[in-house]
N, C-alpha and C positions, 0 to 999 in steps of 0.2 A: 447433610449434603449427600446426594444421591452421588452413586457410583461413576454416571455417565458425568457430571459436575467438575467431580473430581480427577476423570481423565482429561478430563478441558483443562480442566487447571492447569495439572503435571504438564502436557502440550504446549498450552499460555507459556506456562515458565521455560521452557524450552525454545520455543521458536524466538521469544522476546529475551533471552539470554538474563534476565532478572531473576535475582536470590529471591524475593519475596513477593508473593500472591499479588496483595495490595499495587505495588509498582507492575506487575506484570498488567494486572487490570489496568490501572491508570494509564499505559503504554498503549495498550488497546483500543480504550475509549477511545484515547487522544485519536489514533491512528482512525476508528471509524468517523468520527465527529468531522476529520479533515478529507475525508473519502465523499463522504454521504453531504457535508452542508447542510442547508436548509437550515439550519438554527442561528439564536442570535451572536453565538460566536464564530461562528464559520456559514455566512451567508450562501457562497459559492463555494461546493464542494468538487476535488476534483475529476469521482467520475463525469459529473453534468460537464465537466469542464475540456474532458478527455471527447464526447461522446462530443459537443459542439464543433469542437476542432475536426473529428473525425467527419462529422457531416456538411459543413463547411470545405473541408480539401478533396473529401472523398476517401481518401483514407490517411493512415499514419504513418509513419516510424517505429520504430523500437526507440530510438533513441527521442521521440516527441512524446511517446508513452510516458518512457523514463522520465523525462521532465516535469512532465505533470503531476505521476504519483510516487515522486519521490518526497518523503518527509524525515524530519528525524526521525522519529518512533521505527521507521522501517525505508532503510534509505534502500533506493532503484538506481541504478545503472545500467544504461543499454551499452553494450560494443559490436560494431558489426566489424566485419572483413570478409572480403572473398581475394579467389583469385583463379587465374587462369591455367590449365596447365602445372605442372607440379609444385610444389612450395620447398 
C-alpha cells in the first residue's frame, strides 16, 4: 500500500468514525453508490436527483439539500435562522 493509500485510509477511518478499514470502506462505497446511482442497486442517485430539483425550482434550500443527501453512512441536516436587529 503506497503511502498516499494509507493517509486515505487513516482519513476514511476518521471521518467515517469506524474501528476497522474494511467497514470504513464498506461505509464509503455505500455512501458513493447512493450519491452517484446509475447502477442496478441504486438506479437514481441523489446528486442527479438534487441537481433535477435544483433545475426544476431554480434553485434550493439548505434544508432541500439536506433531504436529499442525507443517508445513513453520513447523515445531513440543514438548520437555518435569521433575525432582525439584535438576538
Amino acid at each position: 500500500m503506497t503511502d498516499t493509500r494509507e493517509r486515505r485510509i487513516e482519513y476514511l477511518l476518521e471521518a467515517t468514525g469506524e474501528k476497522t478499514k474494511s467497514k470504513a470502506l464498506d461505509r464509503a462505497a455505500e455512501f458513493y453508490l447512493q450519491m452517484r446511482g446509475d447502477t442496478a442497486a441504486v438506479p437514481n442517485g441523489a446528486f442527479v436527483e438534487l441537481m433535477e430539483k435544483a433545475e426544476r425550482q431554480g434553485s434550493v434550500t439548505p434544508v432541500e439539500i439536506a433531504e436529499i443527501l442525507d443517508t445513513d453512512e453520513l447523515p445531513v441536516v440543514a438548520k437555518t435562522s435569521w433575525s432582525v436587529g439584535s438576538e
